[in-house]
N, C-alpha and C positions, 0 to 999 in steps of 0.2 A: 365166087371170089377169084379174083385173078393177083399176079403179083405183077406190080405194076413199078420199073425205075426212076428213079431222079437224079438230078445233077443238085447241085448244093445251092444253087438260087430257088430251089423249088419245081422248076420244070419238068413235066414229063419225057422220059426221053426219046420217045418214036418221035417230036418233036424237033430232036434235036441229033439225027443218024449222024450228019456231017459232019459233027465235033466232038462225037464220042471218044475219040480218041485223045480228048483235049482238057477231058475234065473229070471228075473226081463221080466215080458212079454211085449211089446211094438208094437201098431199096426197101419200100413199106411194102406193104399190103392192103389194097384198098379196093372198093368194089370198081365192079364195071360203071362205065361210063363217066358222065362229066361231074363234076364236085356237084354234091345236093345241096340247094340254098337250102339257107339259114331256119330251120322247123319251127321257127318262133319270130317270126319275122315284125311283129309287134313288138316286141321287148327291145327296153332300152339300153344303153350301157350302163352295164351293174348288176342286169341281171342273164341267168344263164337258162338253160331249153327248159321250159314252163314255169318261168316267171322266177326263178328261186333265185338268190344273190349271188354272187359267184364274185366276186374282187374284193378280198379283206386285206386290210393291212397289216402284214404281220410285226412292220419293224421301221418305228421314224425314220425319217432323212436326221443326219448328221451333214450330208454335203449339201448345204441352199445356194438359192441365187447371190451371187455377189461375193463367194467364195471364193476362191485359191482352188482347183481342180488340181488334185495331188500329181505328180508327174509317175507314169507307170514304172514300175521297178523291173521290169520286162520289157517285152514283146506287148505294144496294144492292143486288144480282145478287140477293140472298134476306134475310128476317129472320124470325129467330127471338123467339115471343113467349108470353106465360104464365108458366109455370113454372121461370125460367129467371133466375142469379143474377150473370150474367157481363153483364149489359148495357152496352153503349158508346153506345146510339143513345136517350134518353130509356128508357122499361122495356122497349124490344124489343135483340136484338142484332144487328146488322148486319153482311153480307159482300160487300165488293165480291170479285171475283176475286183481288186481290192476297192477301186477305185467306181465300179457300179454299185458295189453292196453299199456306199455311203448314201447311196440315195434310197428314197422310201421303198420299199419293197413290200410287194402285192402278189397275194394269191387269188388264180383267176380259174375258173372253168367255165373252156368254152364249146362251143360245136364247131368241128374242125373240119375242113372240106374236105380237104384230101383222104384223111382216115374216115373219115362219115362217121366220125363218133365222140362224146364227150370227152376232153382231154384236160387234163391242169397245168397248170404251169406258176411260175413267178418269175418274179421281173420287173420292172419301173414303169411308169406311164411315160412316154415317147414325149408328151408336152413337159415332166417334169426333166427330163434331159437335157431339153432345148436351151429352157431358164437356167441349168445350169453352166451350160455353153455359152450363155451369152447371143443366143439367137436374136440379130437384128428386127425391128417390128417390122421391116419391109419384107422379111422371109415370106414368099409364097408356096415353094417347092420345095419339098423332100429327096434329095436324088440318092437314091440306096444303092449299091452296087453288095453282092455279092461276092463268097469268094471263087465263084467260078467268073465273076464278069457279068453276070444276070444284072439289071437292072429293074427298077421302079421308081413310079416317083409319083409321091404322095403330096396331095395339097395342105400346104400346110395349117390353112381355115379346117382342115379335118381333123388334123393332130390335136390343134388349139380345142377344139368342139368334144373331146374326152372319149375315150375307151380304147384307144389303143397302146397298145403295148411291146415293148422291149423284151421278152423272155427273154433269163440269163440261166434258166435251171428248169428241169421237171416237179412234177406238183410234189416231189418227195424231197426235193431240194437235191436233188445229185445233179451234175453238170449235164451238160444238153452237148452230146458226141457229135460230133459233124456227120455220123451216118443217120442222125436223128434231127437234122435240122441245126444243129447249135455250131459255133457258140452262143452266139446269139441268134433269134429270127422274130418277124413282128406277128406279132396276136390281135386281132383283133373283136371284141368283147360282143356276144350274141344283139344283132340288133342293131351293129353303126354299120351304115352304108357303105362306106367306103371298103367296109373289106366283105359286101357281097359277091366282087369276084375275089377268086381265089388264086387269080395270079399275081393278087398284090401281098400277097401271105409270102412273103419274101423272106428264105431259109438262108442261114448261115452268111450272115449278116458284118461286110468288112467296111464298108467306109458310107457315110452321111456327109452328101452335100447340101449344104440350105445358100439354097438362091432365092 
């Protein structure tokens, strides 16, 4: 085992020499070499490494589609911006935390690439987000920007097509540290493609663009 750096999008950072100075350092422990796919590569979303359940609901939505998205009392944990028709914040929409726990909340275990090992989490499903945003049907693109500036960008036929996830907390419910990936970062459930690589595991998670 070696201890290996990252910067707050998730990136390793022998990757990243040039702008170490630029960004917020953040450190696991994870083995050598490149992230191991997924040990269960057959299992679909829903279930976690050999076959067992892993995403229970712990706790209805109270905020649905076609609601009012509360305006944050703070500083936004995340905002949503583009394509999107549910605005409360000028034309992006905003979530403090008060304001994610109104949506359905899920606990999840999955197989985590970076740690190469089972992890839990909770958090909302990324498609129930959207509905609540008011995501246009013509959305294709997810453009995630971290709080280092890291980007990704998820299709959004992927979101739509179920297991990915929003963590807003660890599987114990305690907040998710920015030297752990948080406040938020996306999860995705043993089994959906789109997060067989693992540079789409996009940590500490500040603005959603839907184009």
């Amino acid at each position: 085992m070696r201890a290996t750096t990252f910067v707050a999008g998730g990136r390793p950072l022998a990757r990243l020499l040039p702008a170490a100075a630029a960004v917020v350092v953040l450190a696991l422990s994870v083995g050598c070499g490149s992230p191991a796919p997924d040990p269960d590569p057959g299992a679909g979303p829903g279930t976690g490494v050999g076959g067992a359940p892993s995403a229970t609901v712990l706790r209805p939505a109270t905020l649905l589609p076609g609601h009012a998205v509360p305006v944050p009392a703070g500083k936004p944990l995340l905002t949503l911006s583009g394509k999107v028709s549910a605005a409360n914040q000028g034309r992006v929409v905003a979530f403090d935390r008060a304001g994610l726990d109104q949506l359905s909340l899920l606990q999840v275990q999955v197989f985590e690439p970076w740690v190469k090992q089972d992890v839990a989490f909770r958090g909302v499903w990324l498609q129930d987000l959207l509905e609540v945003a008011g995501a246009a049907a013509g959305v294709t693109t997810l453009h995630i920007t971290a709080l280092d500036d890291y980007t990704v960008d998820l299709a959004a036929a992927d979101v739509r097509a179920g297991g990915i996830l929003l963590a807003t907390s660890a599987g114990d419910g305690s907040e998710l540290p920015v030297d752990k990936g948080g406040p938020t970062r996306i999860i995705f459930l043993n089994g959906v493609k789109s997060g067989a690589n693992a540079e789409q595991w996009i940590w500490s998670v500040k603005t959603i663009d839907l184009r």
